[in-house]
N, C-alpha and C positions, 0 to 999 in steps of 0.2 A: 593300442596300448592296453595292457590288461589291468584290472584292478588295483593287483598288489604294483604293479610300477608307475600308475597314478599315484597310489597312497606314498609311495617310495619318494615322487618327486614334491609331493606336496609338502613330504614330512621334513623334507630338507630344505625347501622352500621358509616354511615353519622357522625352524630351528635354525637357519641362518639370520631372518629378519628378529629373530624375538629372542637368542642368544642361548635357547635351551639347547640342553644334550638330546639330538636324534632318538635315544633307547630310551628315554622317558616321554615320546609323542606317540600314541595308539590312536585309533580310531575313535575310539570314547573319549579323549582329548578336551576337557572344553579352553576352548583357546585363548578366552576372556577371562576366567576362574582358573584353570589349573597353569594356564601358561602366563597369569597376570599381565596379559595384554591389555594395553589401552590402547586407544579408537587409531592412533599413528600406525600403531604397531599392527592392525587389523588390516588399515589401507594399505599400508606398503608389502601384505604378505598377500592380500587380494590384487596390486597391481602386478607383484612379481607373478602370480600366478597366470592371472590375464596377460601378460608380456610372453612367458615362456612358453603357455599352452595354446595361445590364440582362441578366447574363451573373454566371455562378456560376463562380468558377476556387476549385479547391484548388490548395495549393501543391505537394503531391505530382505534379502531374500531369509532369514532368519539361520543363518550359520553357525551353530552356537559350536560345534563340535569338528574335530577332524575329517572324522567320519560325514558329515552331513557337507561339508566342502568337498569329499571326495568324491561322493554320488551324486552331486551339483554339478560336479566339473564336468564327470562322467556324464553325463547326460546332455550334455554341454556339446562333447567333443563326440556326441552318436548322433544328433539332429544335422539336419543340414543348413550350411548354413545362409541365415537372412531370416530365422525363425523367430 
């Protein structure tokens, strides 16, 4: 999966759990500040994410942005896994 179709499903991922419009999520996103997510809203768009991609996220990992999820995931979904 290349970048832009990670970023693609994350952002819909997004924007289905947290009710924003798709065309207003970029990479710079912060998901907590510009998408006024709270902590529900954070888990349920981290579990959909680990459901769909088959991808292990703690919430410690410091995810403040779209972008910082997307290269999470990515990096996520290039190791092998049991890492």
């Amino acid at each position: 999966m290349s970048k832009e179709e990670l970023f693609n499903k994350v952002k819909a991922i997004i924007a289905d759990q947290t009710g924003e419009d798709e065309s207003k999520i970029t990479m710079t996103t912060d998901i907590k500040k510009d998408l006024d997510a709270d902590s529900l809203d954070i888990f349920e768009v981290m579990n959909e994410i680990e459901d769909q991609l088959d991808v292990k996220i703690e919430v410690e990992e410091n995810l403040n942005t779209v972008g910082d999820l997307v290269d999470f995931v990515e990096k996520q979904l290039a190791s092998p896994k049991g890492e």
